[in-house]
N, C-alpha and C positions, 0 to 999 in steps of 0.2 A: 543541384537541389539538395537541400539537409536532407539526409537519413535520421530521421527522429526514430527511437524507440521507447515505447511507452510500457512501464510497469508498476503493474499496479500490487499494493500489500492488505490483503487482507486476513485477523487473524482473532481468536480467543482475546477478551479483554485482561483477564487474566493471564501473567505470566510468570510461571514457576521456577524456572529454571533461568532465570535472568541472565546471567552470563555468558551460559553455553548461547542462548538463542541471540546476544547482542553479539557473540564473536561471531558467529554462522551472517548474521546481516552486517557487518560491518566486511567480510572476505567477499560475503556475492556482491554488495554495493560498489566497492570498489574494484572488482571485477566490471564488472558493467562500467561504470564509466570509464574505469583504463581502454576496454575494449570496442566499445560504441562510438560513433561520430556523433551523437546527440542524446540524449535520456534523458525523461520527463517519467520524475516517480512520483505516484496517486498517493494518496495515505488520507485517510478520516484522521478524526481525533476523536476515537470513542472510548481507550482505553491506554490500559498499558502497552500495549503491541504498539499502537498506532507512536505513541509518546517514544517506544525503543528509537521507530523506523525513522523519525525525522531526528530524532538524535545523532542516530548513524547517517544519514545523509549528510545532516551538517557537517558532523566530524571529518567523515570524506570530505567533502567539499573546501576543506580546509584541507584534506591534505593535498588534493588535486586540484583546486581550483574550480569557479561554477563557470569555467568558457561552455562546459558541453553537459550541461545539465543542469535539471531544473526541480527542485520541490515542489510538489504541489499541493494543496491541501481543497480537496476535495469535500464541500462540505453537504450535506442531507437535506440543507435547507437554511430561510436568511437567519444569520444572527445578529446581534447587535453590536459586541467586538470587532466586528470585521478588520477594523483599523489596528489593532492589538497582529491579531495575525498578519497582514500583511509585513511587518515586521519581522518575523520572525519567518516565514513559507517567502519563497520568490514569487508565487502565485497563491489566489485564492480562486478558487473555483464552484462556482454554484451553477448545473449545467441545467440549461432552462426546462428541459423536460421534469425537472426535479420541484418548480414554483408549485405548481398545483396536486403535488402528492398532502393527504394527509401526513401527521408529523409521524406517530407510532408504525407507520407504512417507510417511512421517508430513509433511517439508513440503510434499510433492504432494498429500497430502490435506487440507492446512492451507491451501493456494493454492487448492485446488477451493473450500473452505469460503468464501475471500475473494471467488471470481469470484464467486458462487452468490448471496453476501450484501450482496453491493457494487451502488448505484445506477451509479455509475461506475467505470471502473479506469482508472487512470493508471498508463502501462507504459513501462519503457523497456530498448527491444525493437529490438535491432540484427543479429541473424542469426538464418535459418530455422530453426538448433538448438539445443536446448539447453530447460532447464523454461521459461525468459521464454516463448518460441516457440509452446510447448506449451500452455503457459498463454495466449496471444493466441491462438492458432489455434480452441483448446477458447470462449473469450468469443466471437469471432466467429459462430461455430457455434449458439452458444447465441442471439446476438442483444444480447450484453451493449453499453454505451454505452463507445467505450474514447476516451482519448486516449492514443498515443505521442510521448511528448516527446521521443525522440530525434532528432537531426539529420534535417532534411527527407529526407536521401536513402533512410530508410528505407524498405522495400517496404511495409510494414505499415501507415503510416502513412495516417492517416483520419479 
């Protein structure tokens, strides 16, 4: 039976420090899949983070090949591209508890569905407010396995 491990990214739309945080996702991403039998990684498309993380998977995926892993693109609710993304994500994913959220409700309960479902979450998580925040406070809480890749100086970091 596959050993699938599931990790999910969630993080600040904004990203500052571009570099630092695509080299730190581009070393744990290919970690993981060098080291996994299977990896299924979550990612939204709400901002910039989201846009690093499937960059960095592709890029992996190109250097190791997609036999033992899968992009996923997790989405808040239906859109009308769907066909666009498929292209580009090996999956799309709209998980059906997610149909009858209101939309304004819809990517906090799209994030829950990643903390919930995710072996890991890699975050990157630079101040106490805001959804990144809420969403690392809520995975701690729960006991979830997190990495924050953002600059050491964050508080969160663990």
């Amino acid at each position: 039976m596959l050993d699938i491990f599931r990790v999910g990214f969630i993080g600040h739309r904004e990203v500052s420090d571009f570099r630092y945080i695509e080299d730190r996702l581009d070393a744990v991403i290919g970690k993981l899949i060098s080291q996994k039998e299977f990896v299924e990684f979550y990612v939204g498309r709400n901002g910039e983070f989201d846009i690093m993380v499937a960059s960095s998977v592709k890029r992996r995926q190109r250097d190791f090949g997609t036999y033992n892993n899968s992009l996923i693109l997790v989405l808040p609710y239906p859109v009308a591209d769907t066909e666009s993304y498929e292209k580009f994500y090996d999956e799309v994913l709209l998980p059906p508890e997610l149909y009858k959220v209101h939309y304004k409700a819809a990517i906090q309960k799209r994030n829950d569905w990643i903390i919930y479902n995710s072996d890991l979450l890699i975050m990157h998580v630079t101040r106490e407010k805001g959804n990144a925040a809420k969403c690392m406070k809520k995975a701690i809480k729960i006991g979830k396995k997190i990495i924050n890749i953002t600059a050491p100086k964050s508080p969160f970091l663990r």
